[in-house]
C-alpha positions, 0 to 999 in steps of 0.5 A: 411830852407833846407840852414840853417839846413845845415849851423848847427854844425854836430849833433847839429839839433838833439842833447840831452838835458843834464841831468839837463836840462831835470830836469829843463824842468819837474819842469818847467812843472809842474810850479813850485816855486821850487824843488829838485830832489835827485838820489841815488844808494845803499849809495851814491848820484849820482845826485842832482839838486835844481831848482826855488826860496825858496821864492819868495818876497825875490828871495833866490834861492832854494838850498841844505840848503833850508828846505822843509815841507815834507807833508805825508812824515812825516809819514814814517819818524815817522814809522823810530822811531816807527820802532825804539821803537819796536825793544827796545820792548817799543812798539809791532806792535799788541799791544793794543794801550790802554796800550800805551795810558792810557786808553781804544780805541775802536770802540764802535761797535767792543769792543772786537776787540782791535786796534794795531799800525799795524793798524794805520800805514796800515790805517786799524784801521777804524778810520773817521777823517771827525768828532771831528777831523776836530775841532781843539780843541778836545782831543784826549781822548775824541774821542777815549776812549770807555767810552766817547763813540764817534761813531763818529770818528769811521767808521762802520767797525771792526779794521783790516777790511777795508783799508781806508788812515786814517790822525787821525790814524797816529796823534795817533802815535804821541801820543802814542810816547808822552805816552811811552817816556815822551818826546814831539814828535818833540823834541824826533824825534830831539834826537833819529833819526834826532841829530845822524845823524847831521840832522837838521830836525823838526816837530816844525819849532821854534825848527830848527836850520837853521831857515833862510833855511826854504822855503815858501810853495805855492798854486798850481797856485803859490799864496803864501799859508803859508811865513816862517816868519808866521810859525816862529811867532806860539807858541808852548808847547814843553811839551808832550801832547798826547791829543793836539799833535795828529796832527803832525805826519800827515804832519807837517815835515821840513826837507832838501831834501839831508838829507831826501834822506839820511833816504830814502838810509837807508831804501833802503840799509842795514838800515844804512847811512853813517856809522851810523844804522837808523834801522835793516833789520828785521825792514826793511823787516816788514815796506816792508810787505804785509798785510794779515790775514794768516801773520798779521791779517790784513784781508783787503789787504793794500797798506800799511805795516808800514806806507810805500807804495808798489807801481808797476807803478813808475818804469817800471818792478819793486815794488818801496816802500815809501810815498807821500806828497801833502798840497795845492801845495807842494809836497813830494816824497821818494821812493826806489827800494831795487834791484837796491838799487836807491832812489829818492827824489823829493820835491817842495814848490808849483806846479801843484799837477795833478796826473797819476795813483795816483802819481804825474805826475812830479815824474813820468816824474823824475823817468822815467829821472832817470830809463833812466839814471841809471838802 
């Protein structure tokens, strides 16, 4: 053993793995299909590597053209346009959804307290998707107007209250967008955010582009779960529909982890990617906020601002912001550090979904690769 140590290149016994190889070695740990890990620091992207099979029956290797589901990542990319439609005041944080709907939401408990976008995008609107919800046939109307009286899908407590990740309570916003603009919801993300910056993103996969690029999603023991040609064969109304389209805000985004990892430089930065304003600094500073009842009203305290995270475990010594994703095996994360400016963007289409304080064990290991090699 001693001999054949010795007969070694110097150096070569204890010689580090490189960079993607370490990145290969935490998506092999955690057994996936496939996946793309992103680094940017500030506006530029400093790192991106693709990894694993876009489908397995055909072998198309994942690449930067491979579109993903973005699971609840989809949320945050929403509160952009959300973001967007308050700053041309068609909508206010605490406002009374009611005006935005056409009728009355309340909680039948609670019918003097009205229920605000804050509250659906910080998950404190009380809102319990365990009842009509789960059927896919119910009208968003007659779960929430106060005149059809649906204690239901209301949890007993007042709005603003409690903190409890609510899916029903971001469907809405989906809705509400219908309601204001007059335009069906994946069409108008398509025009107002995605078009200007020359993404090729949907929450409908019929309306993409690049169909071709759209990876197959898998189970966490990597048993195929939904085949692009599936999600391609569904129908859809591309008309607005407030009552039916509830849904797709909660985690129905397609979109390439490159131009994903663009709207997260955005909203790390100066709210703006490659030349062009996805929002302004006021709206950045509003989705990084702390809920509280002497600044917002929101007498729960939430992890959540507007629909964006803040989180302290990520990275060492520092608060991180953004959102996560998980559907069956997939995963989806984006978060920022607006010190050091580093955005990390970490996807798959099917792997082990095991969890460490509440973050995904493989982008713990990514983020820690990252904040090794870069801050």
């Amino acid at each position: 053993m001693l001999l054949a140590l010795a007969l070694l290149p110097m150096g070569a016994a204890a010689e580090t793995p490189s960079l993607d190889e370490q990145v290969d070695a935490a998506f092999r740990g955690a057994k996936a299909v496939g996946g793309a890990f992103i680094v940017a620091m500030g506006h530029d992207i400093v790192y991106e590597h693709y990894y694993g099979e876009q489908q397995k029956s055909t072998h198309v290797p994942v690449s930067e053209r491979t579109i993903f589901r973005c699971a609840s990542v989809s949320k945050m990319v929403t509160g952009i346009c959300l973001m967007r439609l308050m700053e041309q005041g068609v909508l206010s944080p605490d406002g009374d959804i009611s005006d935005y709907l056409g009728y009355t939401v309340r909680n039948p408990r609670y019918p003097d307290t009205p229920i605000t976008l804050r509250m659906l995008m910080s998950h404190t609107s009380g809102l319990n998707e365990n009842a009509s919800y789960s059927k896919r046939s119910s009208l968003l109307r007659d779960m929430i107007d106060v005149e059809r009286k649906a204690r239901s899908n209301f949890r007993e407590v007042k709005p603003g209250a409690t903190y409890a990740y609510s899916n029903f309570g971001a469907g809405i916003t989906g809705s509400i967008i219908e309601s204001v603009t007059g335009v069906e919801f994946s069409t108008f993300m398509r025009q107002e955010l995605f078009a200007p910056l020359g993404i090729d993103a949907a929450y409908v996969p019929t309306q993409l582009g690049s169909p071709e690029d759209l990876s197959a999603s898998y189970e966490r023991d990597g048993s195929l779960n939904v085949a692009p040609s599936y999600l391609l064969r569904q129908e859809y109304d591309e008309e607005p529909n407030p009552d039916t389209h509830y849904r797709m805000t909660v985690g129905s985004l397609y979109i390439r982890a490159r131009d994903l990892a663009r709207l997260g430089i955005a909203l790390c930065t100066d709210g703006t990617v490659d030349g062009v304003r996805v929002l302004s600094e006021d709206s950045l500073a509003m989705m990084r906020q702390e809920q509280s009842e002497e600044t917002t009203g929101i007498t729960e305290d939430s992890p959540y601002s507007f629909f964006t995270i803040r989180q302290d475990t990520l990275l060492e010594g520092r608060r991180v912001y953004g959102h996560q994703g998980t559907s069956e095996g997939i995963i989806c994360n984006l978060y920022y550090e607006p010190v050091s400016g580093m955005t990390l963007t970490v996807v798959s289409n099917g792997c082990d979904t095991v969890r460490d304080d509440g973050i995904m064990r493989l982008t713990r290991r990514l983020a820690g690769i990252a904040q090794e090699e870069w801050l």
